[in-house]
C-alpha positions in Angstrom: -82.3 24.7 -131.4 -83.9 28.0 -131.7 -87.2 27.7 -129.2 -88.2 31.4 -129.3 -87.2 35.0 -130.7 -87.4 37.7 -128.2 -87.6 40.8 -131.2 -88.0 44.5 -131.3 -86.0 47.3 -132.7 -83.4 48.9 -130.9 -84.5 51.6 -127.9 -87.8 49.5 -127.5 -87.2 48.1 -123.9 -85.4 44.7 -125.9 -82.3 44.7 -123.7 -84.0 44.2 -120.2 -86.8 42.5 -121.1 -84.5 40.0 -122.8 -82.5 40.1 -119.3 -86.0 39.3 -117.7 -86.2 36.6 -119.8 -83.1 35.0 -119.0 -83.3 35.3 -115.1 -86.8 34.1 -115.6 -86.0 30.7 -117.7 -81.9 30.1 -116.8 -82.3 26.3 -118.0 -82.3 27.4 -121.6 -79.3 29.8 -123.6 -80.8 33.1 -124.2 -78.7 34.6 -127.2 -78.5 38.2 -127.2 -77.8 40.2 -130.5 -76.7 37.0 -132.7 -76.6 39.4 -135.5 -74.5 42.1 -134.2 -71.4 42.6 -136.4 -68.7 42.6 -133.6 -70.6 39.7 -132.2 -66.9 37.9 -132.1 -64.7 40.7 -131.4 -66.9 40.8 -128.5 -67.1 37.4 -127.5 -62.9 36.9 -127.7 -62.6 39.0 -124.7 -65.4 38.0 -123.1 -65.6 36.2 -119.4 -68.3 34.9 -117.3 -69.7 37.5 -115.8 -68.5 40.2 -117.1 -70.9 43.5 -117.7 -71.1 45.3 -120.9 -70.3 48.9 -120.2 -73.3 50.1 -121.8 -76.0 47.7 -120.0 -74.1 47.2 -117.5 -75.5 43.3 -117.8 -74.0 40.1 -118.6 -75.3 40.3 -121.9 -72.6 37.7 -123.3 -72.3 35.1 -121.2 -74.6 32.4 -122.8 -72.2 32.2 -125.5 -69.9 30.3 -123.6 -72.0 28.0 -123.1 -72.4 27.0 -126.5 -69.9 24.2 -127.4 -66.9 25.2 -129.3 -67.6 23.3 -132.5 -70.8 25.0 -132.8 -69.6 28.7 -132.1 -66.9 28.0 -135.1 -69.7 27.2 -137.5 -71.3 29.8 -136.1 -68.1 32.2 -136.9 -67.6 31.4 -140.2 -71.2 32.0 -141.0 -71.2 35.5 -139.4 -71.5 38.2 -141.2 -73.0 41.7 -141.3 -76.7 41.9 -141.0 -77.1 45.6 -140.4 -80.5 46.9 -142.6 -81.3 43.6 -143.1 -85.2 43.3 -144.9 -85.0 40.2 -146.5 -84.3 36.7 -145.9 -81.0 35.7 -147.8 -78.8 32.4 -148.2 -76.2 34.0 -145.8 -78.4 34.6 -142.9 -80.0 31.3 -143.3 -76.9 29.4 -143.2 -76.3 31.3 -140.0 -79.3 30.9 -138.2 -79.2 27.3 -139.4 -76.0 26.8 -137.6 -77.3 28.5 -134.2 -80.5 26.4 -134.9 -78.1 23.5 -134.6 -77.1 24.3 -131.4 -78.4 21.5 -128.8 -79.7 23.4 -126.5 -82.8 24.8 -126.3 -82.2 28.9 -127.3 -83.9 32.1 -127.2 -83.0 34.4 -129.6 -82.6 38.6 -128.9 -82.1 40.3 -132.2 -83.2 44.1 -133.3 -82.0 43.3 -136.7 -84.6 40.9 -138.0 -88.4 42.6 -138.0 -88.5 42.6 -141.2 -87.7 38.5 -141.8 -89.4 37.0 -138.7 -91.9 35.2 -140.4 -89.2 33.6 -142.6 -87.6 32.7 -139.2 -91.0 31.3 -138.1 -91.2 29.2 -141.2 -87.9 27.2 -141.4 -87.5 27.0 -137.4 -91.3 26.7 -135.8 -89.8 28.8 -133.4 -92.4 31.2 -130.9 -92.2 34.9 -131.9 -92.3 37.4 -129.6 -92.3 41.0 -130.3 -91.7 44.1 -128.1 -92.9 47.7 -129.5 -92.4 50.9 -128.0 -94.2 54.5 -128.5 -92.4 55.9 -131.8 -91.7 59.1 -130.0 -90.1 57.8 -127.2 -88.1 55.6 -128.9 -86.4 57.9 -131.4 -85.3 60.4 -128.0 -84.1 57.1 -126.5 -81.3 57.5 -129.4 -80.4 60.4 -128.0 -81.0 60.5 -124.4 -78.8 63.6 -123.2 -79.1 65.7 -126.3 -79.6 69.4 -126.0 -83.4 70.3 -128.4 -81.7 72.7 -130.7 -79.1 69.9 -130.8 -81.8 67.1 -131.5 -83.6 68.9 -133.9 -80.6 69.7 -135.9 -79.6 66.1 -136.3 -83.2 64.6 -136.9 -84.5 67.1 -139.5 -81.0 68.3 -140.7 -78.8 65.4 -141.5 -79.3 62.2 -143.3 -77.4 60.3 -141.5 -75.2 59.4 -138.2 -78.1 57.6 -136.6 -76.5 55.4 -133.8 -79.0 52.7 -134.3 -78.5 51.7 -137.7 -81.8 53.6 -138.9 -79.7 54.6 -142.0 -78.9 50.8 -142.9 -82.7 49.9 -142.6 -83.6 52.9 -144.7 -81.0 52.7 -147.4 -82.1 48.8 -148.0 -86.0 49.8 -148.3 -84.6 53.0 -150.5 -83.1 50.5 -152.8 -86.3 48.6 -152.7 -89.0 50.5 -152.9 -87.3 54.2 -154.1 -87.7 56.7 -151.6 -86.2 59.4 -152.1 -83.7 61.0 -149.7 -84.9 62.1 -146.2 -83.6 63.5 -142.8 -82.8 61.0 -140.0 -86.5 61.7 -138.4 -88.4 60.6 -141.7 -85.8 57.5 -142.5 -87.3 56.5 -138.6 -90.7 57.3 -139.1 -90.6 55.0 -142.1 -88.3 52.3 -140.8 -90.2 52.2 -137.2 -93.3 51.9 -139.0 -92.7 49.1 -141.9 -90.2 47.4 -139.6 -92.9 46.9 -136.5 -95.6 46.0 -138.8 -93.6 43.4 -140.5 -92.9 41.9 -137.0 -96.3 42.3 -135.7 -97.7 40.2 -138.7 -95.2 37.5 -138.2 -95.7 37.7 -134.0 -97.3 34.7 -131.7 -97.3 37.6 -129.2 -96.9 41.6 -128.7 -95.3 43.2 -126.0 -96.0 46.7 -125.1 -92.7 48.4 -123.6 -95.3 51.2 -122.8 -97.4 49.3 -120.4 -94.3 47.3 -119.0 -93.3 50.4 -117.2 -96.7 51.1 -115.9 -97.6 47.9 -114.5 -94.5 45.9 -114.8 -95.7 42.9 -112.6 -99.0 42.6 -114.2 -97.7 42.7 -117.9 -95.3 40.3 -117.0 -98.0 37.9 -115.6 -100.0 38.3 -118.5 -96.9 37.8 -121.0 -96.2 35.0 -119.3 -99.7 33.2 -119.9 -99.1 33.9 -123.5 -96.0 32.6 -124.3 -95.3 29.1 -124.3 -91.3 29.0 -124.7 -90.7 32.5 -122.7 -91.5 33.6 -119.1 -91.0 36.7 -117.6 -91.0 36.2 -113.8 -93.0 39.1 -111.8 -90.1 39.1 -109.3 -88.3 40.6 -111.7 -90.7 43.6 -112.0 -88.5 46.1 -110.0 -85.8 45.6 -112.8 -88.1 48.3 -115.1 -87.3 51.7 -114.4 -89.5 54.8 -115.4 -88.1 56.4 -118.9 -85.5 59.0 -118.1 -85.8 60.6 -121.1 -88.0 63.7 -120.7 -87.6 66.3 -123.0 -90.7 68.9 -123.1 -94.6 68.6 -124.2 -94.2 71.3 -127.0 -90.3 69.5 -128.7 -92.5 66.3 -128.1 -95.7 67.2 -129.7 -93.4 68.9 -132.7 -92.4 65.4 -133.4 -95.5 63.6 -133.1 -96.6 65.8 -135.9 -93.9 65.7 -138.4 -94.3 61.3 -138.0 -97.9 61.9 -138.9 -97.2 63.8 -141.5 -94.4 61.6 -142.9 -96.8 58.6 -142.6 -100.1 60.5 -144.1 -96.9 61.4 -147.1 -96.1 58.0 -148.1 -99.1 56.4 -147.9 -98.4 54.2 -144.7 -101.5 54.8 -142.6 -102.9 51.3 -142.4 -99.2 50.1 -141.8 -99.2 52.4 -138.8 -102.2 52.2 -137.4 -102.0 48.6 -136.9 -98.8 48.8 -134.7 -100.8 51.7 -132.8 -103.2 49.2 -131.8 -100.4 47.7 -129.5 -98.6 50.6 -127.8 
């Protein structure tokens, strides 16, 4: 059964926090990324203990825990969830399977901000969301990029986002009409809506920011506050220091264009309620 939901958006610190999660609390199946689209292309070459190339982590490995007739269920009811912003028969017969897993599960996903409090509802699962500086995050997409380079594809193109920016944007285009924007502005608007959504729905918030200051004492004090998820201080020297360090003057050029996008389309009060928590 679904116990608890370990959320954020991608580049956010989800990955090894989630890893955290699972050394700190090994008795229960921690899920990662149960909506990613190759989920089972993944999984069919999968072994225990394995690394993913990019994490280098065993990110998979819970999944074989699960018992076979469950992961077909499971399969069948797969399906694309990229840009996902509202909760639909498809996903809920998805996430009804996994909640019939029996075992108790954490889920990872960076696909469902926007529908956590529907998850909340159905499951009465614990909701736990990580948030990370907006600025930070967006150069995490791109964390060996030449600035000329970076600049042309945030304020140039429209799309090629690796983290599926463009699917969140083009589903709250379709709802709510904005018109078209660079790959900066889609961000500025999905970061914003999409971390306010989850912060509404959350039991607790997770600063990513003040994880990599004080590592063990956030993970003490997350700890206390989660009933469903620890995160063992032991694990503290897992956090590295961002690597990503492009200059004050490209940085500060981007902290003003979000601003400006926010102050544009009217999503102040969104923003400055996930501000309260970086």
């Amino acid at each position: 059964m679904i116990e608890g939901v370990l959320a954020g958006l991608f580049r956010q610190g989800t990955t090894i926090l989630w890893y955290v999660c699972k050394l700190s609390t090994p008795d229960k199946l921690h899920l990662y990324e149960p909506c990613h689209q190759d989920l089972f292309d993944i999984f069919s070459k999968w072994q225990k203990g394995m690394k993913d190339p990019m994490h280098k982590l065993p990110l998979w490995d819970d999944y074989l825990e699960i018992p076979s007739e469950h992961l077909e269920i499971m399969r069948q009811r797969h399906d694309n969830f990229n840009g996902v912003i509202e909760w639909n028969k498809q996903l809920e017969q998805y996430m009804d399977a996994i909640n019939m897993i029996p075992a108790p599960c954490i889920l990872q996903p960076c696909r469902l901000n926007f529908v956590l409090f529907d998850l909340k509802l159905r499951y009465g699962c614990e909701i736990a969301v990580i948030v990370r500086n907006p600025i930070d995050t967006w150069f995490a997409h791109f964390p060996i990029m030449d600035e000329d380079e970076l600049r042309k594809i945030s304020f140039d193109k429209s799309d090629g986002d690796p983290f599926y920016t463009n699917d969140f944007f083009a589903s709250l285009q379709h709802k709510y009409g904005f018109p078209k924007l660079c790959n900066f502005e889609q961000f500025t608007i999905v970061w914003t809506l999409a971390n306010y959504h989850a912060i509404c729905a959350s039991d607790v918030v997770i600063s990513y920011d003040r994880v990599v200051q004080h590592p063990a004492r956030e993970f003490m004090k997350i700890s206390r506050q989660c009933k469903t998820m620890q995160f063992d201080a032991m694990y503290a020297d897992l956090i590295k220091p961002k690597l990503v360090d492009y200059t004050l003057s490209l940085r500060r050029e981007f902290e003003i264009r979000f601003e400006k996008t926010v102050a544009e389309f009217g999503l102040d009060r969104y923003y400055e309620r996930v501000l309260r928590f970086i």
